[in-house]
C-alpha positions in Angstrom: -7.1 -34.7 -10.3 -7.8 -31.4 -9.6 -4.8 -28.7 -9.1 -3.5 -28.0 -5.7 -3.9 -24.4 -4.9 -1.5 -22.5 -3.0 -2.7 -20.4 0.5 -4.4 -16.8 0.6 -1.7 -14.4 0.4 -0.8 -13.2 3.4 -0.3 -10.0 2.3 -1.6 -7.9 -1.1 -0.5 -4.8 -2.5 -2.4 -2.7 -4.4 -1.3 0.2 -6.7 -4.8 2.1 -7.1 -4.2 3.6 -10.9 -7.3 4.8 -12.8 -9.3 7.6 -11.4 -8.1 10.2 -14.0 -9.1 8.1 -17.4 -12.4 7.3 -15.1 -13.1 10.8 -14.6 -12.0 12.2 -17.9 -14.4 9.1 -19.9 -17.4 11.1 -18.4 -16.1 14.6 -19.0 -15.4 14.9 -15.2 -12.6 16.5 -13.2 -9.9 13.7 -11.9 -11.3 14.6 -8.6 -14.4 13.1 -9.0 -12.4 9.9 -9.5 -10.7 10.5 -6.5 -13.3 10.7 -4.5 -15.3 7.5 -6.1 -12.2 5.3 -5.6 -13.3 5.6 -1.7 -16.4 3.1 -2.5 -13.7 1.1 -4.3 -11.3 1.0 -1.3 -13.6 0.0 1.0 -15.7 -2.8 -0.6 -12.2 -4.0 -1.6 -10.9 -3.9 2.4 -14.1 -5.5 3.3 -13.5 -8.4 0.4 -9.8 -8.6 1.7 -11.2 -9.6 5.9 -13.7 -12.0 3.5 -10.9 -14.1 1.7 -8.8 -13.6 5.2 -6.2 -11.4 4.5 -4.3 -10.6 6.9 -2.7 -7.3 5.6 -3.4 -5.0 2.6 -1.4 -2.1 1.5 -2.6 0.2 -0.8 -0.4 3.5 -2.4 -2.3 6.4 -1.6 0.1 9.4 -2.2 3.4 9.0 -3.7 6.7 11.2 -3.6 6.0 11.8 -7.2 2.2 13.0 -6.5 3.5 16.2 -5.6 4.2 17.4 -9.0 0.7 17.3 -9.8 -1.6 20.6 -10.1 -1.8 22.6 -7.2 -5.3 22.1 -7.0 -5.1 18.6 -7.4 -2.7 18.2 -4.4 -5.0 20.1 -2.4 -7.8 17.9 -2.8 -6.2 14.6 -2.3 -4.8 16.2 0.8 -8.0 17.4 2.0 -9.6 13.9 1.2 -6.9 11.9 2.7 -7.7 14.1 5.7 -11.7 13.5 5.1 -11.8 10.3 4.6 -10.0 9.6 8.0 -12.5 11.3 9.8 -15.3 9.7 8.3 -14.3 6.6 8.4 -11.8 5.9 11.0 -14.5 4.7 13.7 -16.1 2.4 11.0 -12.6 0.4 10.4 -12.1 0.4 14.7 -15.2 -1.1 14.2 -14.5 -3.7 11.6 -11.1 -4.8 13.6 -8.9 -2.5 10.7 -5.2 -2.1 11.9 -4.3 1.4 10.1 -1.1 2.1 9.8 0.3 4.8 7.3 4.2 4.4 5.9 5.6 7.2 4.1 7.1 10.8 5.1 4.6 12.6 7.1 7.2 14.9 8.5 7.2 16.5 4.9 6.7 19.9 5.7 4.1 20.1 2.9 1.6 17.6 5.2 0.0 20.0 7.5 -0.2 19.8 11.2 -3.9 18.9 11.5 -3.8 15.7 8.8 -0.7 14.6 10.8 -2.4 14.5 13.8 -5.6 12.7 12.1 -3.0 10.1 10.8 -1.5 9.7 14.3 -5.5 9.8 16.2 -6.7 7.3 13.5 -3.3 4.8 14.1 -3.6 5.1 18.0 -7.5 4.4 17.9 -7.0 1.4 16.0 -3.9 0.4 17.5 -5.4 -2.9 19.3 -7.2 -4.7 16.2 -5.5 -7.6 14.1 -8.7 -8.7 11.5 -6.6 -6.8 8.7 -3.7 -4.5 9.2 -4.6 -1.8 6.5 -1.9 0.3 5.2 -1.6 3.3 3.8 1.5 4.4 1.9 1.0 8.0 1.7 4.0 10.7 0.5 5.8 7.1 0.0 8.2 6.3 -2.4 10.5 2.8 -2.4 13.8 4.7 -2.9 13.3 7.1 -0.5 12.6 4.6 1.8 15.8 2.7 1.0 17.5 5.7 1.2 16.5 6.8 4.5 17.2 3.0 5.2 20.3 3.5 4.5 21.0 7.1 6.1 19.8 5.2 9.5 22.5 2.5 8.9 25.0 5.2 8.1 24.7 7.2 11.0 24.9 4.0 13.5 28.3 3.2 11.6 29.0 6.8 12.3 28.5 6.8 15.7 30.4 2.9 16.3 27.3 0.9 17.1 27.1 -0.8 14.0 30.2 -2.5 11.8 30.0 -1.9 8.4 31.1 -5.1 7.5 28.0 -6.3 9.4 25.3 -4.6 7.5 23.5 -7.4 6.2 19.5 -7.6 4.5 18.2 -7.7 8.1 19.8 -4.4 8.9 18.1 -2.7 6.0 14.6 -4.3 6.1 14.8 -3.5 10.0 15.1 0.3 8.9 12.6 0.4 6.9 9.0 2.4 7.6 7.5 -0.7 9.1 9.9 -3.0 10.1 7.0 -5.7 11.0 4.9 -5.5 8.1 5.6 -8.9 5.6 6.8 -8.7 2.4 3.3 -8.4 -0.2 3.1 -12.0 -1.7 0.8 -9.8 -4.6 0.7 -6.2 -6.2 -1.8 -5.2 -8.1 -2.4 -2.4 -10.0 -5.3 -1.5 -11.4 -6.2 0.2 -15.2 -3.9 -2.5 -17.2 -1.3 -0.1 -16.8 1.9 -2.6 -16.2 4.7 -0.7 -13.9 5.2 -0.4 -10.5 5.6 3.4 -10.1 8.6 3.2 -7.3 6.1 1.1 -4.5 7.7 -0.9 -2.2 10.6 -1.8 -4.4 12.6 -3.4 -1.3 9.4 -5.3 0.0 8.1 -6.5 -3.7 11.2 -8.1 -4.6 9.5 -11.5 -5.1 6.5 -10.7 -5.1 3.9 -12.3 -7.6 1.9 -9.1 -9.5 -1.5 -8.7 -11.4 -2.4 -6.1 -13.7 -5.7 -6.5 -14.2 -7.6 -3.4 -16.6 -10.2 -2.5 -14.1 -10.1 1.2 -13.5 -10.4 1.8 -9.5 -13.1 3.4 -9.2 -14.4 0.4 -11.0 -12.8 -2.2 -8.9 -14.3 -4.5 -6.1 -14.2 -7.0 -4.2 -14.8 -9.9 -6.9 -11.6 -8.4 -8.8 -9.5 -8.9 -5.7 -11.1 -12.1 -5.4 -9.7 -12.9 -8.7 -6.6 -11.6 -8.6 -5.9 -13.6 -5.4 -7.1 -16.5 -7.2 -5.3 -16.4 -10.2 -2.2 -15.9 -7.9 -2.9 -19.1 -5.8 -2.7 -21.0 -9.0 1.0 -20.2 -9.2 4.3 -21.3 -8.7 6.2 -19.1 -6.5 10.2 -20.3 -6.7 11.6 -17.4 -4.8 14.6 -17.7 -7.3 14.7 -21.9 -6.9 13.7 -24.7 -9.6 10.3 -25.7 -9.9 10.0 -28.8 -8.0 7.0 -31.8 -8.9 
């Protein structure tokens, strides 16, 4: 008898590691594999409506990113900003959701890539074939943090009881209080951490870490990943049962 395999996940994370060592294995700059891990991203979303996902988040621009060179910063910046513009009428098209989690009231995000981040979200505000998310100057504890400064100040101010805080109250606080928990991460380039992405969200989470370098990674690799996962047990803490 064949083994019975459990549903598409609802919802897959992806941590997309690899464009350095890409770049660097064919004496390139580590923006060139920035920019190729856009052909990556996009055969994947495309492979995520195939399987019917319903949401996929992928980590764009962490907290952290910031303390890379200057001139790196600047280009991911100006290709986050790029990219949007290019692209953003081909996933209205497509029925992409985008929706982008993260601090973009950092004073460091300029006034022009907020607004394309805000034109791109309102544009494609109507679609449900795949809600595409984009952590971008996202970190998990920041996000827990500001959770819990939320929280703090409706304590402060006596619409909330402390004693009644509860797991709702902090997942309601979050960036995007609607968005599922991922049932899979990946991250890409064997590299096996998870680099401060959606620590809240992930807790039980199933993860993949396959040694694909992004720029290298497609469709049939998200395929996999999701089909390894549907061959597992997920116990969410339990026992095993069968």
């Amino acid at each position: 008898m064949s083994e019975a395999l459990r549903p598409v996940p609802r919802h897959v994370a992806i941590i997309m590691d690899g464009n350095g060592r890409w770049a660097n294995a064919r004496g390139e700059q580590r923006m060139y594999g920035h920019a190729r891990g856009e052909a990556a991203l996009f055969d994947v979303v495309e492979g995520a409506i195939e399987l019917g996902l319903e949401w996929l988040t992928v980590y764009a621009f962490s907290t952290e990113n910031w303390s890379r060179p200057d001139d790196e910063v600047a280009f991911l910046m100006q290709f986050n900003e790029d990219l949007l513009l290019r692209r953003r009428d081909e996933l209205n098209g497509m029925g992409v959701r985008v929706i982008f989690i993260g601090d973009r009231n950092d004073p460091r995000v300029s006034d022009r890539l907020r607004g394309h981040i805000a034109d791109t979200e309102a544009l494609t505000a109507g679609n449900d074939t795949l809600h595409l998310v984009f952590a971008f100057n996202y970190g998990g504890r920041r996000e827990i943090t500001e959770a819990a400064r939320a929280l703090a100040r409706r304590a402060a101010d006596g619409t909330l009881d402390p004693a009644d805080i509860d797991i709702g109250h902090v997942a309601a606080s979050l960036y995007a209080p609607d968005m599922p928990d991922p049932d899979l991460v990946i991250r890409s380039s064997g590299e096996i951490r998870v680099s401060n992405f959606l620590l809240w969200q992930a807790a039980y989470a199933e993860f993949s870490f396959p040694e694909t370098l992004w720029p290298d990674f497609r469709r049939e690799h998200l395929a996999a990943c999701v089909e390894d996962y549907r061959r597992r047990g997920r116990r969410f803490g339990g026992v095993a049962t069968g």
